[in-house]
Biopython code that builds the backbone (N, CA, C, O; Angstrom):
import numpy as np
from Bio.PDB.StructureBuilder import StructureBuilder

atoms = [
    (1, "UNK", "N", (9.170, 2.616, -1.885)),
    (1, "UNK", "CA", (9.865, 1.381, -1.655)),
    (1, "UNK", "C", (11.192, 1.680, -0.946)),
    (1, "UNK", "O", (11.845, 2.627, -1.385)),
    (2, "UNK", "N", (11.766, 0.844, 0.313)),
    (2, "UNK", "CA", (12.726, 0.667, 0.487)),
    (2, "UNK", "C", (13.966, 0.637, -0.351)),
    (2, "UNK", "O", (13.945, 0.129, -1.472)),
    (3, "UNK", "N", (14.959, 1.124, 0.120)),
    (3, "UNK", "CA", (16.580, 0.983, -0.986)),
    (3, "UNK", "C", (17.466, 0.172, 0.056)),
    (3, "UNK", "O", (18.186, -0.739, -0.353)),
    (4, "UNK", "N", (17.411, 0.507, 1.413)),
    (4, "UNK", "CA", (18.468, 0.187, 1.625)),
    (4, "UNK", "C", (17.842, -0.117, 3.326)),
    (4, "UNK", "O", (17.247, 0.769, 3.939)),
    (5, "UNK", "N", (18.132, -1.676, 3.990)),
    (5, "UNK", "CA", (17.992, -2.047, 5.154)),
    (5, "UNK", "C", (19.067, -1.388, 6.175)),
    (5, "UNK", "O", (19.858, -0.536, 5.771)),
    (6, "UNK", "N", (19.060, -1.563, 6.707)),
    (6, "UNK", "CA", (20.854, -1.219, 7.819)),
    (6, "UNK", "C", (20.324, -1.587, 9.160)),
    (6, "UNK", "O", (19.325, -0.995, 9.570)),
    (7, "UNK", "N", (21.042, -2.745, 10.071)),
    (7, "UNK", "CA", (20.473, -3.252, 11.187)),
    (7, "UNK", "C", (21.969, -2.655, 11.793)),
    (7, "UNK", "O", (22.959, -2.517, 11.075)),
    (8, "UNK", "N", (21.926, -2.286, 13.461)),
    (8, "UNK", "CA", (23.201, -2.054, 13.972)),
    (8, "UNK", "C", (22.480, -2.768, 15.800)),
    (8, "UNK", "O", (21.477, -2.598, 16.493)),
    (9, "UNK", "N", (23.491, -3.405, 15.842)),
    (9, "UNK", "CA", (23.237, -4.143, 17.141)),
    (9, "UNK", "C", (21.796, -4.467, 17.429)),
    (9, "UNK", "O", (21.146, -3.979, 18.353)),
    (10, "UNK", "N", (21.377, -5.305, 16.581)),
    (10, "UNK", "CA", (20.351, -5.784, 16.651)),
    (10, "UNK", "C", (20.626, -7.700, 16.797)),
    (10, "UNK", "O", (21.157, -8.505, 16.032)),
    (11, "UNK", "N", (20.131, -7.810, 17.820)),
    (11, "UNK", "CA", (20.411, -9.852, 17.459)),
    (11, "UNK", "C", (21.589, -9.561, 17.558)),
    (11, "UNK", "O", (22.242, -8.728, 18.186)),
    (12, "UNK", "N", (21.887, -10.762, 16.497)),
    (12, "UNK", "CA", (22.815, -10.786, 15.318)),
    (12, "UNK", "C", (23.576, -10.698, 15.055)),
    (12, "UNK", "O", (24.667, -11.252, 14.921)),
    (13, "UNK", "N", (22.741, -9.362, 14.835)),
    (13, "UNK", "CA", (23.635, -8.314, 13.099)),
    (13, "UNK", "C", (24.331, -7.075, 14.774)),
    (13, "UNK", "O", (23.845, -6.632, 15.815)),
    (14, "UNK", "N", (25.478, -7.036, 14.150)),
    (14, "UNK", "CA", (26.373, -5.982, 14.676)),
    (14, "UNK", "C", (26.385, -4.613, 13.877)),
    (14, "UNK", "O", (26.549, -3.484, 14.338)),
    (15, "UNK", "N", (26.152, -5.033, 12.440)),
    (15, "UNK", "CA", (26.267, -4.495, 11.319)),
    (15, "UNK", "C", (25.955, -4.872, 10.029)),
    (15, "UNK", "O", (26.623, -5.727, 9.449)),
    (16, "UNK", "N", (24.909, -4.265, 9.464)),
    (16, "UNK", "CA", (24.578, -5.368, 8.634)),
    (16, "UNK", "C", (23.731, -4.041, 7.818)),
    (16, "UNK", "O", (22.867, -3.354, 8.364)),
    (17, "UNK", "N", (24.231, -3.869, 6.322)),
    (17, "UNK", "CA", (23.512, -2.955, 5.099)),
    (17, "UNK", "C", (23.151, -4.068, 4.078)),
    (17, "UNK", "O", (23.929, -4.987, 3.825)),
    (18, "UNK", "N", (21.815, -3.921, 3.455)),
    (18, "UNK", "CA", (21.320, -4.696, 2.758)),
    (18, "UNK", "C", (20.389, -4.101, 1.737)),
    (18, "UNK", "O", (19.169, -3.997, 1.859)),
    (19, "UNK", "N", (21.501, -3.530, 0.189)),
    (19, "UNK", "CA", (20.700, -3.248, -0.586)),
    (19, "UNK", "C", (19.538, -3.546, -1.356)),
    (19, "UNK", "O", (19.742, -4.415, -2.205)),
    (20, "UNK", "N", (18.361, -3.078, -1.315)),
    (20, "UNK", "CA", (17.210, -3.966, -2.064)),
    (20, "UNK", "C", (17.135, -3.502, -3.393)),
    (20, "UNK", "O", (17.725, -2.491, -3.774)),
    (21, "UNK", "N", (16.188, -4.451, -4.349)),
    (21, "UNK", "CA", (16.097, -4.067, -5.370)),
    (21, "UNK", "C", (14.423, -4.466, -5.520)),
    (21, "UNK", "O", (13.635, -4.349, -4.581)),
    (22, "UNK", "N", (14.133, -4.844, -6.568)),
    (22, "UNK", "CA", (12.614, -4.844, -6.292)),
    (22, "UNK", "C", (12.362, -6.595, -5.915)),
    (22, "UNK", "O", (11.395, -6.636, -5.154)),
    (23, "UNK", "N", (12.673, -7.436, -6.072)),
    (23, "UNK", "CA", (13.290, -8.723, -5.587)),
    (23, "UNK", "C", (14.190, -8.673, -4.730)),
    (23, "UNK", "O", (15.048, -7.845, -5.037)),
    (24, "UNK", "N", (14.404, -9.266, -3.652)),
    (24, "UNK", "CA", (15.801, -9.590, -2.922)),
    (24, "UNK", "C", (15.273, -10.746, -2.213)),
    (24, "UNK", "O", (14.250, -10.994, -1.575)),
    (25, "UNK", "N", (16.409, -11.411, -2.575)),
    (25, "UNK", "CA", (16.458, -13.637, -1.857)),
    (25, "UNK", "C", (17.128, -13.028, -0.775)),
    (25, "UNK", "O", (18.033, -12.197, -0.850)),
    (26, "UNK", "N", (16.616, -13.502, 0.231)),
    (26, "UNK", "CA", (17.700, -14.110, 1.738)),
    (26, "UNK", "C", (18.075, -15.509, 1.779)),
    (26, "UNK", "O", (17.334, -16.398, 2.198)),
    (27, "UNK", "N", (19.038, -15.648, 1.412)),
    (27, "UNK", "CA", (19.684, -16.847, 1.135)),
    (27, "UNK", "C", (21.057, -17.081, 2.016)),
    (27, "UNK", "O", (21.987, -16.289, 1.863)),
    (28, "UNK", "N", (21.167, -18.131, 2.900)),
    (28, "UNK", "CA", (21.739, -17.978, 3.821)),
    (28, "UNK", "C", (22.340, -19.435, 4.424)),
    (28, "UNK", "O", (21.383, -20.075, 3.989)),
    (29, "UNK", "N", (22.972, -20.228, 4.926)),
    (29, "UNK", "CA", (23.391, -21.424, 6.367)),
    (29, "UNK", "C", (22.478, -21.258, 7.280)),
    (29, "UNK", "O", (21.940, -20.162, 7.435)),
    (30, "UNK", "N", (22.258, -22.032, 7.815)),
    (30, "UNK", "CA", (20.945, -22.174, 9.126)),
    (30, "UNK", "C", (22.096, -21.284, 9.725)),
    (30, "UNK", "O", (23.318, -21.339, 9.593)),
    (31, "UNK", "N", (21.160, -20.333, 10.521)),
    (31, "UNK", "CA", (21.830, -19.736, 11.916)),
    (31, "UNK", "C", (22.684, -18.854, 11.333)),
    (31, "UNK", "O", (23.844, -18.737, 11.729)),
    (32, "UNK", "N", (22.098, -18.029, 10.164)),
    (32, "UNK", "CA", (23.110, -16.823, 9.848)),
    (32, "UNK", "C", (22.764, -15.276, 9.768)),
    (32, "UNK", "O", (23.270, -14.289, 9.233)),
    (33, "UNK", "N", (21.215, -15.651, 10.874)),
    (33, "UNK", "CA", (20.730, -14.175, 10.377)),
    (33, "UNK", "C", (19.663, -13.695, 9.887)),
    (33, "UNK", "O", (19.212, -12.574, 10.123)),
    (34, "UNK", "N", (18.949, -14.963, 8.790)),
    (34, "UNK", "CA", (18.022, -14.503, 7.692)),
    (34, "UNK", "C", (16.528, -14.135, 8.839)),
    (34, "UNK", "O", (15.714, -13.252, 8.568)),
    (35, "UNK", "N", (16.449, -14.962, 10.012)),
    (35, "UNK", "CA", (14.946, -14.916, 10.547)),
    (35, "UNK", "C", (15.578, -13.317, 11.541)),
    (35, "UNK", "O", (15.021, -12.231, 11.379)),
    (36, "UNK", "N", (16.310, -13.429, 12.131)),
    (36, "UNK", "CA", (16.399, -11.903, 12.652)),
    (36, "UNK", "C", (16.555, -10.740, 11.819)),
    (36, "UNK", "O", (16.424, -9.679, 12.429)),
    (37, "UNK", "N", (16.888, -10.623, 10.148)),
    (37, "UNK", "CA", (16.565, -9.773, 9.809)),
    (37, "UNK", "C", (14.950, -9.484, 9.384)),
    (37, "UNK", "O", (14.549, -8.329, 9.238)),
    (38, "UNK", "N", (14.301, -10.347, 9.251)),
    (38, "UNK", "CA", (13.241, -10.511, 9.121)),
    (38, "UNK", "C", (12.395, -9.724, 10.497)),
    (38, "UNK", "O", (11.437, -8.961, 10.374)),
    (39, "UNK", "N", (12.904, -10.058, 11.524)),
    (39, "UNK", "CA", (12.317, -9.694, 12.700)),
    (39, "UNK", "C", (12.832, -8.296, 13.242)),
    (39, "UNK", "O", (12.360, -7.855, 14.290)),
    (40, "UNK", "N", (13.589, -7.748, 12.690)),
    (40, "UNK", "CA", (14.348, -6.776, 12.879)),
    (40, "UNK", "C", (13.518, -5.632, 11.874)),
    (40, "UNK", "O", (13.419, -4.454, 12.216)),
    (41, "UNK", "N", (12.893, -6.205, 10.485)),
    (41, "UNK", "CA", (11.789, -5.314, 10.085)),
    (41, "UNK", "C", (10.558, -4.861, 10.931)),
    (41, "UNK", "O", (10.093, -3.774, 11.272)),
    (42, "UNK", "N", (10.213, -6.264, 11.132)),
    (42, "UNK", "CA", (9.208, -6.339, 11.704)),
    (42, "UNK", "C", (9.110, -5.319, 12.936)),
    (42, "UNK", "O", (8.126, -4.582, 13.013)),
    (43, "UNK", "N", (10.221, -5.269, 13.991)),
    (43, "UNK", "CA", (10.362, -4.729, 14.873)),
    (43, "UNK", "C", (10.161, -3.105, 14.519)),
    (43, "UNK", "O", (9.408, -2.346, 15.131)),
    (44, "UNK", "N", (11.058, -2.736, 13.326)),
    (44, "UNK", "CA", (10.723, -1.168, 13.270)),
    (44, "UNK", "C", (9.413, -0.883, 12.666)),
    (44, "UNK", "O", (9.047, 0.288, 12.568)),
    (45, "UNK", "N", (8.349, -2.277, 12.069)),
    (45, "UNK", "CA", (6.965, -1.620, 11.986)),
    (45, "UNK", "C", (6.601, -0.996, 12.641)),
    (45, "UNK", "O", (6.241, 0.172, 12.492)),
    (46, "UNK", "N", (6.617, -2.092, 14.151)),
    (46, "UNK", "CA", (5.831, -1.904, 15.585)),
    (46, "UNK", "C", (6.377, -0.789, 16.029)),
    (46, "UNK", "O", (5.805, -0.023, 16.805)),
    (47, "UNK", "N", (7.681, -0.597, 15.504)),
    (47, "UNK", "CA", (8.166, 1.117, 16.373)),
    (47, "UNK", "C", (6.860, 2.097, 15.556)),
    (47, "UNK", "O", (5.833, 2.557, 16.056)),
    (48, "UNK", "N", (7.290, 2.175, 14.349)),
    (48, "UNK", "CA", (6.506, 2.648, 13.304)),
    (48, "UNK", "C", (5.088, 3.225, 13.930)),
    (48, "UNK", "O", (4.907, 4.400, 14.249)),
    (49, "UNK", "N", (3.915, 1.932, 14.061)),
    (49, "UNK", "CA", (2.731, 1.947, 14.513)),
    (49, "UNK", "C", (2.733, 2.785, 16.025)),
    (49, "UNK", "O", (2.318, 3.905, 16.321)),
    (50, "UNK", "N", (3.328, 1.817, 16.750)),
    (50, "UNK", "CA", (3.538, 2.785, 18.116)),
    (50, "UNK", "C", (3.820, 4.790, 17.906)),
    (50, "UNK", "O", (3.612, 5.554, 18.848)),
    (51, "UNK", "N", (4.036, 5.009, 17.281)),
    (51, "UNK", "CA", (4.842, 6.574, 17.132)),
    (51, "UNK", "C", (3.576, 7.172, 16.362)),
    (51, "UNK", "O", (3.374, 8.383, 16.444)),
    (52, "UNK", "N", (2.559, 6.213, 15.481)),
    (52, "UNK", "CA", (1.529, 6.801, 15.641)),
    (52, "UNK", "C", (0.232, 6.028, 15.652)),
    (52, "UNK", "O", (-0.315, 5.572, 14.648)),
    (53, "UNK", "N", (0.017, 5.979, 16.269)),
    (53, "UNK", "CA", (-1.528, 4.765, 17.135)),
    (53, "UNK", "C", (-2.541, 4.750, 15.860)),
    (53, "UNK", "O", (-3.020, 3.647, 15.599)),
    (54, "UNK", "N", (-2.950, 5.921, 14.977)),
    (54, "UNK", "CA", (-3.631, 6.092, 14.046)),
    (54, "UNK", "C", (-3.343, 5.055, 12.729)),
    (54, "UNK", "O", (-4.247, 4.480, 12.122)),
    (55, "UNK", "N", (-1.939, 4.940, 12.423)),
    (55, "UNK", "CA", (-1.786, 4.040, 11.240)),
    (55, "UNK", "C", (-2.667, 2.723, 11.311)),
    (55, "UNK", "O", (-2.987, 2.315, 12.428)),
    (56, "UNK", "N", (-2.987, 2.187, 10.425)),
    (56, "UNK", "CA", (-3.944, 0.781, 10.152)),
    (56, "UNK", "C", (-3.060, -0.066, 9.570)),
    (56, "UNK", "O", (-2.756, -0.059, 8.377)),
    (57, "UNK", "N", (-2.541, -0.983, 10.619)),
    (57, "UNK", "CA", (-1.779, -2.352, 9.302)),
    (57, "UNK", "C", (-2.748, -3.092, 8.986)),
    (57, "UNK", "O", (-3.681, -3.459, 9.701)),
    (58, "UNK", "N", (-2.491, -3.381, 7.643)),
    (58, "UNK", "CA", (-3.344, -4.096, 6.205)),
    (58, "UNK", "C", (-2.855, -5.706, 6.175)),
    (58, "UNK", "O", (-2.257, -6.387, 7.008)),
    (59, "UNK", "N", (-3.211, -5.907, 5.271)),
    (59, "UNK", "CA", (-2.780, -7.280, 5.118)),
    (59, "UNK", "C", (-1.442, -7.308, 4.367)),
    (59, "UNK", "O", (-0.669, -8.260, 4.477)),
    (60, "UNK", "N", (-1.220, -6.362, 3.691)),
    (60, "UNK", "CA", (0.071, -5.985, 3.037)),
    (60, "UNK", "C", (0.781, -5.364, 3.687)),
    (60, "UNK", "O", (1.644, -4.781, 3.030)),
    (61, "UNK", "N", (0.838, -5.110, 5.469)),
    (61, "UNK", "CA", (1.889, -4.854, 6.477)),
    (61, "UNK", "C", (2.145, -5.821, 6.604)),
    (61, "UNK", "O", (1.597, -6.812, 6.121)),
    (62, "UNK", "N", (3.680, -5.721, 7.775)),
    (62, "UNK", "CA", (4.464, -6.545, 8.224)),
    (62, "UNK", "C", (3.571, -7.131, 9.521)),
    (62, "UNK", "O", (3.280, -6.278, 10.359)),
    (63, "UNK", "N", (3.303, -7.921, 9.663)),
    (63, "UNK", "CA", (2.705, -8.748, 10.491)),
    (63, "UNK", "C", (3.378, -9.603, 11.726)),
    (63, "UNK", "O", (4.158, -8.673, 11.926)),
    (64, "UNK", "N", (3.649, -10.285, 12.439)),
    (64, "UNK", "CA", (4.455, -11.623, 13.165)),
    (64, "UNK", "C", (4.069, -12.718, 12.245)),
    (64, "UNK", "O", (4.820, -13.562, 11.755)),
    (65, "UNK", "N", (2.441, -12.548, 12.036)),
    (65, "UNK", "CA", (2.044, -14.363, 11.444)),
    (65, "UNK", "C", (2.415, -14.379, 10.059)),
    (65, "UNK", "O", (2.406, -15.451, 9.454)),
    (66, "UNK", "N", (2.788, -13.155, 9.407)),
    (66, "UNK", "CA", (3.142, -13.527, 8.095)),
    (66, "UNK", "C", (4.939, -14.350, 7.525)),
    (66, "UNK", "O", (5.377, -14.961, 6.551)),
    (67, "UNK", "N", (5.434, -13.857, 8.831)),
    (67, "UNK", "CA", (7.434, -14.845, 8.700)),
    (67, "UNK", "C", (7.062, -16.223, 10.119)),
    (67, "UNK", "O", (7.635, -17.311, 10.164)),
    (68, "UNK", "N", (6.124, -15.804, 10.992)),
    (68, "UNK", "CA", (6.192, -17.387, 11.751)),
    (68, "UNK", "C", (5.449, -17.982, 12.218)),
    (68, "UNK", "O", (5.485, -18.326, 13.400)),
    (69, "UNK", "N", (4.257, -18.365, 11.122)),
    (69, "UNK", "CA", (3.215, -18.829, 10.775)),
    (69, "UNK", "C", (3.402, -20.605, 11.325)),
    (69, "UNK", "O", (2.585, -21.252, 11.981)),
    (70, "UNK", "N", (4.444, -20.958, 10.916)),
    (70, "UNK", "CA", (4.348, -22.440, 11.441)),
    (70, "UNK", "C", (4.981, -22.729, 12.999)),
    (70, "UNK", "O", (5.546, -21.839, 13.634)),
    (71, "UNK", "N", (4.851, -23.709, 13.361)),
    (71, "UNK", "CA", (5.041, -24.348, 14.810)),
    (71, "UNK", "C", (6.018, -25.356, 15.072)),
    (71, "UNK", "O", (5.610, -26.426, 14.622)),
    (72, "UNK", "N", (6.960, -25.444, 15.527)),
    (72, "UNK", "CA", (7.790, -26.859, 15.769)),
    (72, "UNK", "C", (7.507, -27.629, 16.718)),
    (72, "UNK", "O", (8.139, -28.674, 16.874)),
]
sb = StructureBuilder()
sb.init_structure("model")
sb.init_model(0)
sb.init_chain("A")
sb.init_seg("    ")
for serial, (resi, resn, name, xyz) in enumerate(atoms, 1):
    if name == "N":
        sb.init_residue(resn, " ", resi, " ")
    sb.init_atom(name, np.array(xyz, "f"), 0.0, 1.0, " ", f" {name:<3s}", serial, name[0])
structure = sb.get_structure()
């Protein structure tokens, strides 16, 4: 399990450490962050997968359709 997020010039986040615990709320003001850190995981999956073509994401990987599943 993860301990500790850290985004640096990503979006956003200029700077941004985010201790986890086995729960953690993103709780937030519209427009403060919460969907780019979200996407900012997501992003180092795809680094992740890319670095090795062999890994298999599951249904219990980070996905796109699993944070933006709906449509406006």
């Amino acid at each position: 399990m993860f301990e500790k997020i850290i985004l640096k010039n990503y979006r956003a986040h200029r700077f941004t450490e985010i201790h986890l615990d086995s729960v953690t709320l993103l709780i937030g003001n519209n427009n403060s962050g919460k969907t780019n850190l979200l996407a900012g995981i997501q992003h180092f999956a795809q680094l992740v997968k890319q670095g090795d073509p062999d890994i298999k994401l599951t249904s219990r990987s980070i996905l796109s359709e699993d944070y933006f599943s709906h449509c406006y």
